[in-house]
C-alpha positions as CSV (number, residue, x, y, z in Angstrom):
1,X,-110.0,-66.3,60.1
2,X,-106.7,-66.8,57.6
3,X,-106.6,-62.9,57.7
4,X,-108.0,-62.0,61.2
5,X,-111.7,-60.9,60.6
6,X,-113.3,-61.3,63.6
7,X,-117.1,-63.0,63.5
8,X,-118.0,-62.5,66.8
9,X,-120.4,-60.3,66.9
10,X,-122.5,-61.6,63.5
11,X,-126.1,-62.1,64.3
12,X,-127.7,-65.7,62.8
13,X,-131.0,-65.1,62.1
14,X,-134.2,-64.7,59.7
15,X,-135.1,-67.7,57.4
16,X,-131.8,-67.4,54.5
17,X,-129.4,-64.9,53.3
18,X,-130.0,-62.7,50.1
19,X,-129.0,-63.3,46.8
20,X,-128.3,-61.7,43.9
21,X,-128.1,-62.8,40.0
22,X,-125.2,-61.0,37.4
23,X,-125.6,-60.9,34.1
24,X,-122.5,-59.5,32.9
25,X,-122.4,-56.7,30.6
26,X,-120.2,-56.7,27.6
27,X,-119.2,-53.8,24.6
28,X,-122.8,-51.9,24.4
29,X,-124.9,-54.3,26.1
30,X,-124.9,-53.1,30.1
31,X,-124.7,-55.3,33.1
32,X,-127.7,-56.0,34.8
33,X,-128.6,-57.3,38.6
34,X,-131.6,-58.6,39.9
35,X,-131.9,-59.0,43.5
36,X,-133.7,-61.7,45.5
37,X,-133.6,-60.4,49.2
38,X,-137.4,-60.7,50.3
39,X,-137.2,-63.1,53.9
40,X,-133.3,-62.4,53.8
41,X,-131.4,-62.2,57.5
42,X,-130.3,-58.5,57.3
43,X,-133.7,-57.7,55.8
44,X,-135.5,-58.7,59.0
45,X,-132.5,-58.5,61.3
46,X,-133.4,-55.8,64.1
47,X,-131.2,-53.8,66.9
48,X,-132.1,-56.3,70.1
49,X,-130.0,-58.8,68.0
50,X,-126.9,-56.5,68.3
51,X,-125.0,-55.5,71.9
52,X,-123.5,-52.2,70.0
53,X,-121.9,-51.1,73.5
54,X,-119.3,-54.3,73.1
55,X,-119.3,-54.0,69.0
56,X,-118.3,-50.4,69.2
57,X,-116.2,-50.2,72.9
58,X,-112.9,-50.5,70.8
59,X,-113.9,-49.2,67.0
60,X,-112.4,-46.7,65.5
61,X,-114.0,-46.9,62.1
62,X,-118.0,-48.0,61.2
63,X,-118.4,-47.9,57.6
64,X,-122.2,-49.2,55.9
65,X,-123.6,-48.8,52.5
66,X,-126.7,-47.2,51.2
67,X,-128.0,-50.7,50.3
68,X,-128.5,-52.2,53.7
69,X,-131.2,-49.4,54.4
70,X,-132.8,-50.0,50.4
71,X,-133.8,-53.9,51.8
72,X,-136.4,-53.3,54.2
73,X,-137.9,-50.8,56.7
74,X,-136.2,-53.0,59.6
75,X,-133.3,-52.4,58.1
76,X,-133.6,-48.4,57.9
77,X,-133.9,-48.8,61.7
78,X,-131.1,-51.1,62.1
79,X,-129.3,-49.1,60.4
80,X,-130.1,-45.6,62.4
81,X,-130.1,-47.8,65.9
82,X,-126.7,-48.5,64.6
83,X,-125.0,-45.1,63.5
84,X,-126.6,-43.7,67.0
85,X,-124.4,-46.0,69.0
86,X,-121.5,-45.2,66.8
87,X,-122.1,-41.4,67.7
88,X,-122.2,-41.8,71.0
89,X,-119.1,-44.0,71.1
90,X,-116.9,-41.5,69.1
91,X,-116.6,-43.8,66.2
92,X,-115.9,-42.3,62.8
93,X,-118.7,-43.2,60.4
94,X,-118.0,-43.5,56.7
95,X,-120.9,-44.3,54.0
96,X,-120.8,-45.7,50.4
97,X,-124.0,-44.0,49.2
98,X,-124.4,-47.0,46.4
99,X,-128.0,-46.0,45.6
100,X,-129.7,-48.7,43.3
101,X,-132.8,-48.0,41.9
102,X,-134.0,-51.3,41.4
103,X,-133.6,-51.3,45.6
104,X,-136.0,-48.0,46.6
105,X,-138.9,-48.7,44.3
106,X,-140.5,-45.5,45.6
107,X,-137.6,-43.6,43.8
108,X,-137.7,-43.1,40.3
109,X,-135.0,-40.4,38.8
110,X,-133.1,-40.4,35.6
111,X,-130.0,-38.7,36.4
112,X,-127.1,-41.5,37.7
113,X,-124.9,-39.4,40.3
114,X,-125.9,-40.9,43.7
115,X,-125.5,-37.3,45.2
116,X,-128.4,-36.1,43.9
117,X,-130.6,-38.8,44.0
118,X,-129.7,-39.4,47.7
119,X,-128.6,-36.1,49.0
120,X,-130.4,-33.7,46.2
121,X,-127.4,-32.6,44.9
122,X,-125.3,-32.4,41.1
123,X,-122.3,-31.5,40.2
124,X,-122.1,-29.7,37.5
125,X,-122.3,-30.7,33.3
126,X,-120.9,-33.9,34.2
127,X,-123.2,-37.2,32.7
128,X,-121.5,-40.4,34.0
129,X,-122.9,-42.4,30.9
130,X,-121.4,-40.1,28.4
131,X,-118.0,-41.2,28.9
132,X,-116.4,-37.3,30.1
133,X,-116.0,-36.4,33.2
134,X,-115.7,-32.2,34.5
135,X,-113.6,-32.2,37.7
136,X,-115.1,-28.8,38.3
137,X,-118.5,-29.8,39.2
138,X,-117.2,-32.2,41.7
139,X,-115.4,-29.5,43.4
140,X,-119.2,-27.7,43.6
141,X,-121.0,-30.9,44.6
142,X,-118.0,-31.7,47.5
143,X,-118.4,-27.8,48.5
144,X,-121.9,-28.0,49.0
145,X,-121.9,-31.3,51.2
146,X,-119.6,-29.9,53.2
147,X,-121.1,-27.0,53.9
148,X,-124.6,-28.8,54.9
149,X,-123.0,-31.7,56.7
150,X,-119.3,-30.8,58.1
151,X,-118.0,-34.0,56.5
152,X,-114.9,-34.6,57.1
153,X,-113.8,-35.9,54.0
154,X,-116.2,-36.6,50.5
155,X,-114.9,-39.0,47.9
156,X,-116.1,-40.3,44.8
157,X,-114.7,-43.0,42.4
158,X,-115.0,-41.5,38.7
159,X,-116.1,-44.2,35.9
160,X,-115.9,-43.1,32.5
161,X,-118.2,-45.9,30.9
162,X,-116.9,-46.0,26.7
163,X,-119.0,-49.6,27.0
164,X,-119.4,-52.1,29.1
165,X,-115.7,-53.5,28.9
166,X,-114.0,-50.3,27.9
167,X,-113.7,-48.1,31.2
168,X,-111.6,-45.2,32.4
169,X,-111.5,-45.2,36.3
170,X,-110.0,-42.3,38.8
171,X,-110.8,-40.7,41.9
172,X,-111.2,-37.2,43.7
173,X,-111.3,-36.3,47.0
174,X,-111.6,-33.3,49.1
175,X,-110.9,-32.3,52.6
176,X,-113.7,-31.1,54.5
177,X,-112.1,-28.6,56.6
178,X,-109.7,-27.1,54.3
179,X,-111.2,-28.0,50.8
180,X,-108.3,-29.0,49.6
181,X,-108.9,-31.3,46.7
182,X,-107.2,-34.2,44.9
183,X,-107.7,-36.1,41.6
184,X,-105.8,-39.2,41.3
185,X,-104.3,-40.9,37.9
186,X,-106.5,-42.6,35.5
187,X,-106.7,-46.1,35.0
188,X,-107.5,-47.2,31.5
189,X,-109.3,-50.8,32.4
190,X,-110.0,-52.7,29.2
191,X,-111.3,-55.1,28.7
192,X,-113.2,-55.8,31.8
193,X,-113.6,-59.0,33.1
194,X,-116.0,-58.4,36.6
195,X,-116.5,-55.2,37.9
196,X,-118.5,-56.8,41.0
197,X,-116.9,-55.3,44.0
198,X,-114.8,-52.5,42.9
199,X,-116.4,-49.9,44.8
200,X,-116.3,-51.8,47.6
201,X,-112.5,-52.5,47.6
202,X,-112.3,-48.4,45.9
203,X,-113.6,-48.1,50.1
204,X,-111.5,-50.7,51.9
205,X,-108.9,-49.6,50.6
206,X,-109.8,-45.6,51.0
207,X,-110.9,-46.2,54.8
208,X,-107.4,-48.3,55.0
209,X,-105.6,-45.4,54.3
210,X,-106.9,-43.1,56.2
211,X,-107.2,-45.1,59.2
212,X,-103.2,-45.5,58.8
């Protein structure tokens, strides 16, 4: 309320809300999550519980992340029921991938770039883990979505992961229509404290500025 989010239009439903457990990572030893979402409110929510003609009548911007889909087969439909309506009213639609493994436990692949685990495809020599990042393959990989889905913009936050607390953190992105594309400055972060969130606010922010 302080900052003028508006609540109307939440849905209350389903018997609690999910959870999830940290353990924070530090030096070599990784972070690691584990989710408790089975009986959760989005996980059962469905579209009836939703008047998308009001929700979207004055959008300009609908933004959801891979992760609502990963809780439940409800959700996949929620989910679709609600990018429909958002078509249909002209809304731009922007999506954080955020694939987690530990979410679709039908899915089992090594590699660590969401693109090709979601979208089936890789940019080129680059390995997230290792710590180096080649621009170049990004360029490929943003080529190649935009050719098979007309986006109108593809972004993608770079981590360079030396440990757990020792990260190098940019971002790229390219225009879908004239694939022009732009790498921002590096931002040695060390140590790290909590990463929880950053790709989130990486989008808020991202999504602020274009909207502006």
């Amino acid at each position: 309320r302080k900052y003028n989010v508006g609540t109307k239009h939440i849905a209350r439903s389903g018997e609690r809300l999910g959870i999830y457990f940290l353990e924070t990572g530090s030096a070599m030893r990784a972070s690691n999550v584990v989710y408790d979402r089975a009986h959760s409110s989005i996980s059962t929510a469905t579209a009836d519980e939703f008047n998308f003609d009001e929700i979207f009548a004055d959008a300009d911007w609908f933004h959801f992340t891979g992760i609502t889909p990963a809780v439940s087969d409800a959700a996949i439909e929620l989910t679709e029921a609600a990018l429909k309506a958002a078509k249909a009213h002209g809304v731009t639609v922007s999506v954080d991938l955020n694939f987690r493994k530990k979410l679709w436990s039908s899915v089992c692949i090594g590699n660590e770039e969401d693109a090709e685990k979601v979208l089936g495809f890789k940019p080129g020599n680059t390995d997230v883990t290792s710590g180096e990042l080649e621009l170049a393959g990004y360029v490929d990989i943003f080529n190649q979505m935009a050719d098979k889905f007309g986006f109108k913009y593809i972004i993608s936050s770079l981590r360079e992961s030396h440990s757990a607390s020792n990260n190098d953190w940019s971002a790229c992105i390219m225009d879908g229509q004239t694939r022009e594309f732009y790498h921002s400055r590096k931002y040695h972060i060390a140590p790290i404290v909590d990463r929880v969130g950053g790709g989130d606010s990486f989008a808020g922010g991202l999504i602020c500025g274009l909207a502006d």
